[in-house]
NUKENU-480626 format. One record per atom (N, C-alpha, C, O): x, z, y. Coordinates in steps of 0.2 Angstrom, whole numbers, plus 5000, padded with zeros to 4 digits. Layout:
residues N
XZY
...
This chain:
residues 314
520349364730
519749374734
519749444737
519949484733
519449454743
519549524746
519149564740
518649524737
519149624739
518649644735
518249674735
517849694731
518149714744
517549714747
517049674747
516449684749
517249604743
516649554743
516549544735
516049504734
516849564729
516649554725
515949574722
515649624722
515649514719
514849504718
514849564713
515249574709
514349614714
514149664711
514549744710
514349794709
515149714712
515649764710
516049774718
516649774718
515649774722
516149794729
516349874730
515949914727
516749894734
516749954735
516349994742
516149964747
516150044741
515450064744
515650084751
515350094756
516450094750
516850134758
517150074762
517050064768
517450034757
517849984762
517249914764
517349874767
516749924760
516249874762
515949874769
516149834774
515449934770
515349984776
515649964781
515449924786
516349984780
516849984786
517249934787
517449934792
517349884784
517549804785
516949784791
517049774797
516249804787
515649764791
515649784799
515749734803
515649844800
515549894804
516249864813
516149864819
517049854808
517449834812
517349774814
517449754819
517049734809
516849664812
516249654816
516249614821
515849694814
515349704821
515649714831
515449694836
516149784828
516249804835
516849774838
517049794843
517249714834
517649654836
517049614840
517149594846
516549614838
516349544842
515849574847
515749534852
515349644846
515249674852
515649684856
515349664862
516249704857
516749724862
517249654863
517849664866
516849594861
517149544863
516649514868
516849484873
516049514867
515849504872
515449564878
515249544884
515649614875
515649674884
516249654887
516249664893
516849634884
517349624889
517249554893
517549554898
516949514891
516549434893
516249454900
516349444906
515849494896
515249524903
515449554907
515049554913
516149604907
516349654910
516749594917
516649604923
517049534914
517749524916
517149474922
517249484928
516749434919
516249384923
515849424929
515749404934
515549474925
514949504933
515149574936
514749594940
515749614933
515749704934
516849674938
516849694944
517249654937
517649664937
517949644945
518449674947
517649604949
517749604955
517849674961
518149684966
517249724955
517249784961
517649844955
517949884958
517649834948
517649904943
518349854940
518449794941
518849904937
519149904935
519249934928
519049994928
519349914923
519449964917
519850014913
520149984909
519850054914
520150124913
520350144904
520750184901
519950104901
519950144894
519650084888
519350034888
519950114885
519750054878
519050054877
518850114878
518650014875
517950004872
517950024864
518250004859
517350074865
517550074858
517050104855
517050154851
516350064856
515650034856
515150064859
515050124860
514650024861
513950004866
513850084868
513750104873
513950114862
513450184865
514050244869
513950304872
514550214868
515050264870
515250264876
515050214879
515650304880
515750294888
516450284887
516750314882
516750224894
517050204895
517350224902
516950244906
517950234905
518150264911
518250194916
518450144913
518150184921
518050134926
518550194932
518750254932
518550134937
518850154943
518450094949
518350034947
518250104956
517950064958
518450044965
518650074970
518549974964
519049974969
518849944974
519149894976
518449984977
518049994984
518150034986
518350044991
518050094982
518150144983
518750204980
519050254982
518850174976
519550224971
519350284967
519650324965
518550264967
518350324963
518250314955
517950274953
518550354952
518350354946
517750374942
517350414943
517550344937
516850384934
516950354927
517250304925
516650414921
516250374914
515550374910
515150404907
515750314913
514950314910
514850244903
515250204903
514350244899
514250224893
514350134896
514250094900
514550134890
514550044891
513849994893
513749954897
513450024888
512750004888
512450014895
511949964896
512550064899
512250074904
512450024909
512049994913
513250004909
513649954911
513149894910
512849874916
513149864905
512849804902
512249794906
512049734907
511949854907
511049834908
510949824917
510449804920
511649864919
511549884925
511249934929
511249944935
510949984924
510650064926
511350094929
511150144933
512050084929
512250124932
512950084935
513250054931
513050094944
513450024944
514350074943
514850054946
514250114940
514950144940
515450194944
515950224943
514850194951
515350224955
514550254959
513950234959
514750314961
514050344964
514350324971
513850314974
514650314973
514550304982
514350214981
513850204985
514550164978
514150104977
513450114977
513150074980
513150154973
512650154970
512150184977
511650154979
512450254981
512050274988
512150234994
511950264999
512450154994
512750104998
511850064997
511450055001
511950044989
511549994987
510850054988
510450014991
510550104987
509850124990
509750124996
509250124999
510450135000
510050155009
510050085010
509850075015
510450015006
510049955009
509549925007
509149885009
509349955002
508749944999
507949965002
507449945004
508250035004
507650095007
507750045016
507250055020
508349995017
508249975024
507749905024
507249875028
508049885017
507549815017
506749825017
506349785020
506749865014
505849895011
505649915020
505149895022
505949955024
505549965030
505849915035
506049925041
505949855033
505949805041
505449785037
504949805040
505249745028
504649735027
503949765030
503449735033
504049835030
503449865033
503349845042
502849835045
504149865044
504049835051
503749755053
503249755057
504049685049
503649655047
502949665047
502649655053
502649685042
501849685043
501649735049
501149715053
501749785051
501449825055
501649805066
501249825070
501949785066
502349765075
501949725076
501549745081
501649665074
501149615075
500449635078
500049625082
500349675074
499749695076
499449755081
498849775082
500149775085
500349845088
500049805097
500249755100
499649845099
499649825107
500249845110
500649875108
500049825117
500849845121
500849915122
501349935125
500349965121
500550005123
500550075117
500450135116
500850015113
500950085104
501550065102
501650005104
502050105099
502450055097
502450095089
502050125087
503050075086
503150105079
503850125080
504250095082
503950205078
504550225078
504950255073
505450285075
504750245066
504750235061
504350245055
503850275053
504850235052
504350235043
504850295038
505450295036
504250345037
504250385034
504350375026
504050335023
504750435022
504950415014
504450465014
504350505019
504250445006
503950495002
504350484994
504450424993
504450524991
504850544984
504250474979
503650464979
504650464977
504250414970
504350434966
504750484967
504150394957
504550404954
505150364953
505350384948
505550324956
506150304955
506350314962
506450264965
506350354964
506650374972
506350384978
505850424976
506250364985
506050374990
505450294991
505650234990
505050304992
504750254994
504350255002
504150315005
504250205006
503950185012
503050215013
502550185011
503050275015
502450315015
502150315023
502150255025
501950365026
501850365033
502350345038
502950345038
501850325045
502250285048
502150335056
501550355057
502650335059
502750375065
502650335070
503150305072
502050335074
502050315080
502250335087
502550395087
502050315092
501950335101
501650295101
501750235098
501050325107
500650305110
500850325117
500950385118
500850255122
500950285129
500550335131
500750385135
499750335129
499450385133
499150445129
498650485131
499550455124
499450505118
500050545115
500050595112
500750505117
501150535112
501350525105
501250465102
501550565103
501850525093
501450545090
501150595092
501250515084
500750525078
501150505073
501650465073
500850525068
500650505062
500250485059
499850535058
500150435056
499750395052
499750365045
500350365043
499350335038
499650325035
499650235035
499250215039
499950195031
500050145036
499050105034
498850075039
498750095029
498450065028
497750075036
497450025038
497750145038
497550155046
497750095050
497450045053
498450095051
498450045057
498349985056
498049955061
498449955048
498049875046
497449885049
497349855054
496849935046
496449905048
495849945053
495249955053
496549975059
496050025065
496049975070
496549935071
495649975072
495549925079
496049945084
496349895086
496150015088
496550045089
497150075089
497450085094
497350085083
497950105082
498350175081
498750205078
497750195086
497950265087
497250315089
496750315093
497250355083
496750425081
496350435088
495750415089
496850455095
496250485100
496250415105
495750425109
496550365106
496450305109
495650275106
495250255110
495550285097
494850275096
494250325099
493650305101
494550385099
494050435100
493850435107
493350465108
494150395112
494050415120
493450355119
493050355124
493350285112
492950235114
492350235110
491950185108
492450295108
491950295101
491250285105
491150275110
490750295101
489650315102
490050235107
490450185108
489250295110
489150265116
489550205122
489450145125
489950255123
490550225130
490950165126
490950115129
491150165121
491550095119
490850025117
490849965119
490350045113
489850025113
489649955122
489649905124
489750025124
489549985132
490149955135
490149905139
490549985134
491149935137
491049845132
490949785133
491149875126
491349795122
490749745126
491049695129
490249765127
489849705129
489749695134
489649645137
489849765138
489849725149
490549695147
490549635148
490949705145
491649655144
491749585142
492049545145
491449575135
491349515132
490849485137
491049425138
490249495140
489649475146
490049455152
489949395154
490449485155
490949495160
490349495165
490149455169
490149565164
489849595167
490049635171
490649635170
489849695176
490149765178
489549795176
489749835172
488949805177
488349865173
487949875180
488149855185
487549915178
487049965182
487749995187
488349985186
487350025191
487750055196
487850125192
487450135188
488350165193
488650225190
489050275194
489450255198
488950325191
489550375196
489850405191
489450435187
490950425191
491050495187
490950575191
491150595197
490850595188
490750665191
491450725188
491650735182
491450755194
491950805191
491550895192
491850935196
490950915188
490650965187
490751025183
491051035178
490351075186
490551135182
489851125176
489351095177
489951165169
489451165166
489251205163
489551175158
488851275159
488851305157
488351335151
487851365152
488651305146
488751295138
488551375133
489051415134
488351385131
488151455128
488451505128
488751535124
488251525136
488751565142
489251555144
489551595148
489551485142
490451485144
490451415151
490251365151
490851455156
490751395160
491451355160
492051395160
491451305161
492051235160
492051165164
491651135161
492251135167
492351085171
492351015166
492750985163
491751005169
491650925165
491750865169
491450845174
492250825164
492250745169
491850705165
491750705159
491350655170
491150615163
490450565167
490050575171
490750505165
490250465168
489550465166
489450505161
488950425170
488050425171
488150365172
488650345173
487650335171
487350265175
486650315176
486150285179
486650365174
485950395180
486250455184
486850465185
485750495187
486150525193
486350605186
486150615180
486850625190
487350665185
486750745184
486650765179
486350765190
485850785190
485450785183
485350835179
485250715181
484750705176
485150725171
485050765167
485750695170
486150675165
486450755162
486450765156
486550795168
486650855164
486250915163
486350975160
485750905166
484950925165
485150995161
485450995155
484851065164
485051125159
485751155159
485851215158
486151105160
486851145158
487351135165
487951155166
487051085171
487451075179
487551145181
487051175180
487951175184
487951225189
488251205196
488051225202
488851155196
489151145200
489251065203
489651055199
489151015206
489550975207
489950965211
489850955217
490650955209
491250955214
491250895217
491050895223
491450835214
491650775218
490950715215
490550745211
490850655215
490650595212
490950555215
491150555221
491050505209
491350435211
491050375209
491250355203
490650345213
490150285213
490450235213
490650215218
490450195207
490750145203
490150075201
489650095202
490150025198
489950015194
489950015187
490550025184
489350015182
489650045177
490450035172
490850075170
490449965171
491049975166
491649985170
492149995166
491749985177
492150035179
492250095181
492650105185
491750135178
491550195180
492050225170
492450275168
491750185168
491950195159
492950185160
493450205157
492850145165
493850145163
493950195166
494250245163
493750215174
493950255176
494050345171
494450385171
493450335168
493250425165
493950395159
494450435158
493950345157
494550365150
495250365154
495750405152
495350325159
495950375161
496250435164
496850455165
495550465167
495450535167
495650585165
496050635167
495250565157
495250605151
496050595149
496350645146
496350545150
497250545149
497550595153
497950645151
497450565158
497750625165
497550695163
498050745162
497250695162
496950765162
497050805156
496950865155
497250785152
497150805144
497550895144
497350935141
498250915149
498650985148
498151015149
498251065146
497551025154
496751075156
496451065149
495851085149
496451035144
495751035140
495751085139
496251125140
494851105138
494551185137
494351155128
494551095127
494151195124
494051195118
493351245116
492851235113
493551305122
492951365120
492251355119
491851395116
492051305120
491451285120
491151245112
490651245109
491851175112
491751145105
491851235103
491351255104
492151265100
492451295096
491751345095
491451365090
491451375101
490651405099
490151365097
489651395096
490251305097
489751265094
489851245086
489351225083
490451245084
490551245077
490251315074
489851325069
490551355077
490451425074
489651435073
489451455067
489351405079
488851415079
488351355074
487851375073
488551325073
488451245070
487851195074
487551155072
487951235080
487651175086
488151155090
488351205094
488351115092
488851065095
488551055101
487951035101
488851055107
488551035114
488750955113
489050955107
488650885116
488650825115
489250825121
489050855126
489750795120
490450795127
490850845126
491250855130
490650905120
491250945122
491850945122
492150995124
492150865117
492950875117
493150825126
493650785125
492750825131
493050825138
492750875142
492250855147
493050945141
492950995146
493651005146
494150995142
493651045155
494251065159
494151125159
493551145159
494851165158
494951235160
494551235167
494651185170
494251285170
494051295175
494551325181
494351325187
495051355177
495651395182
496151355185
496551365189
495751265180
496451215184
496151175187
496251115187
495551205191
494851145195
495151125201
494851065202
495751155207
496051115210
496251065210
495951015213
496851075204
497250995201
496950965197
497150905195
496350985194
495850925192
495450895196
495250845195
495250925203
494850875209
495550835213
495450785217
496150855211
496550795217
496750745212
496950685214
496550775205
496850695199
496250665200
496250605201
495550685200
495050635199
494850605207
494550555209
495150635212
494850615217
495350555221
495250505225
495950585218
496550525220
496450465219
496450415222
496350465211
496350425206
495550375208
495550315209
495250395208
494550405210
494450345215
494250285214
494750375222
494950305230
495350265228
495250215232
495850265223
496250205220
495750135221
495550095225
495450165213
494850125211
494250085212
494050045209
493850145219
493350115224
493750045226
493549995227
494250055228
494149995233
494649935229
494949885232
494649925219
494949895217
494349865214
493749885214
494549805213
494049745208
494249725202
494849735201
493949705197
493849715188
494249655189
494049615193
494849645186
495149575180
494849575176
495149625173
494449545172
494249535166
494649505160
494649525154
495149485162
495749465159
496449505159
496949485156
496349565162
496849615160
496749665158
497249705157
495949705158
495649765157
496149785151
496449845152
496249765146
496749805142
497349835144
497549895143
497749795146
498449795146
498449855153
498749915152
498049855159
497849895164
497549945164
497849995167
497049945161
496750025160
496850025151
496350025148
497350025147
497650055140
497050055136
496850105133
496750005136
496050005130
496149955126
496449905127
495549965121
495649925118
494849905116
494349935113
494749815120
494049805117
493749765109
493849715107
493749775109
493349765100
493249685100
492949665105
493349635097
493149575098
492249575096
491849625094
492149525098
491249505096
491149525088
491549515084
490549565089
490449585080
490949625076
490849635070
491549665080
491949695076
491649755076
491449765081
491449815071
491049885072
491549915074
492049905072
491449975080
491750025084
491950085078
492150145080
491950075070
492050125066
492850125064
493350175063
492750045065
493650055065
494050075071
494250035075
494150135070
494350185077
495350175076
495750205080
């Protein structure tokens, strides 16, 4: 009888160590099971097994690279053996995760925004899908975080801002009504603002007179429209026009903490030429054009709010 096994009387070294080889006979009988069945296609084995917690040497014959790493980590999959496999397998991973995002986000982009990519941000287990990179035809590239464009009506930060208060309020319903409005005119005027004078574009459904009541000094051109085309014409205006924006006036009104009402649509006044031939060009276009009802978006780059939807989601 072995006498590592004898009842009461075994030996205290050779028992240990019989236990211990018989153990890592059948541990290392089945890592080579697992090795040969799910690792051996791409890794080859370099070195004796010679237990779970110990590193063994591989080669990956994909690549010809060598590495050692622990058996165990082998086993679980934490480590696939070879670092250029393993930066293969994250940049397809990091591609699957942003067509997902592309997935949810393209669907709901108008024609004239696109997405032009998705932004990492560091996680804890690597890079994850953070901000998303757009273009807007009539604004340029932004950024965004994505939960914004799910749920902006717009899409795009100054695309909301050109429809905010008032003028998108008014557009959505002469639109849904399929309406045109009161009669209206845009005005291309000088204005002068706590002491600073600046070139305002900006539609009335009353006479520009009243409307700028206090702060008029000049009027350059008017163009007499009906109202909800009078609102398409001023927003694309405000596009055209946007290399003249003036700021002096918002910016003395923050300091000051009184705000003139229209200041982020003031013109440099030094660029009053090529602001009267953009509005006034653009302006005769328009006079002698008639409203589609069924195309106002996709033609004049807006966007109308469906019935009941609130103008907050910008």
């Amino acid at each position: 009888m072995d006498h590592t096994r004898l009842d009461g009387g075994g030996c205290p070294v050779c028992g240990p160590m019989g236990r211990g080889a018989s153990k890592l006979t059948f541990h290392k009988a089945q890592f080579l099971d697992y090795f040969e069945a799910e690792l051996s296609h791409r890794l080859t084995m370099l070195s004796e097994y010679t237990g779970i917690k110990d590193k063994v040497r591989v080669r990956c014959r994909y690549h010809g690279m060598e590495k050692e790493v622990s058996a165990d980590n082998l086993l679980n999959g934490t480590n696939l053996g070879c670092d250029q496999c393993f930066r293969e397998q994250a940049s397809a991973r990091r591609l699957h995760s942003d067509e997902r995002v592309r997935a949810d986000i393209e669907p709901l982009l108008p024609p004239h925004i696109k997405l032009l990519a998705v932004l990492r941000r560091k996680g804890f287990q690597g890079t994850k899908p953070g901000d998303l990179k757009m273009e807007c035809q009539h604004h340029g590239i932004y950024t965004v975080p994505k939960p914004y464009v799910i749920k902006s009506l717009h899409k795009c930060p100054e695309c909301g801002d050109e429809q905010a208060a008032y003028t998108g309020t008014r557009l959505q319903t002469l639109v849904h009504a399929k309406r045109l409005g009161k009669p209206a005119e845009v005005g291309v005027i000088t204005v002068d603002v706590f002491g600073i004078r600046a070139i305002k574009v900006g539609f009335t459904s009353r006479s520009l007179e009243d409307r700028y009541v206090g702060s008029l000094r000049d009027v350059h051109a008017r163009i007499s429209l009906p109202e909800l085309h009078a609102i398409l014409v001023e927003t694309v205006l405000h596009r055209r026009l946007r290399p003249y924006q003036d700021n002096r006036i918002m910016d003395a009104g923050i300091a000051g903490g009184n705000r003139w009402n229209g200041d982020t649509e003031l013109y440099h006044p030094d660029h009053l030429p090529e602001i009267l031939r953009v509005a006034t060009e653009y302006g005769a276009q328009q006079v002698c054009k008639s409203i589609n009802f069924d195309t106002i978006e996709e033609e004049y780059g807006v966007r109308v709010p469906p019935r009941g939807q609130h103008l907050w989601l910008r």
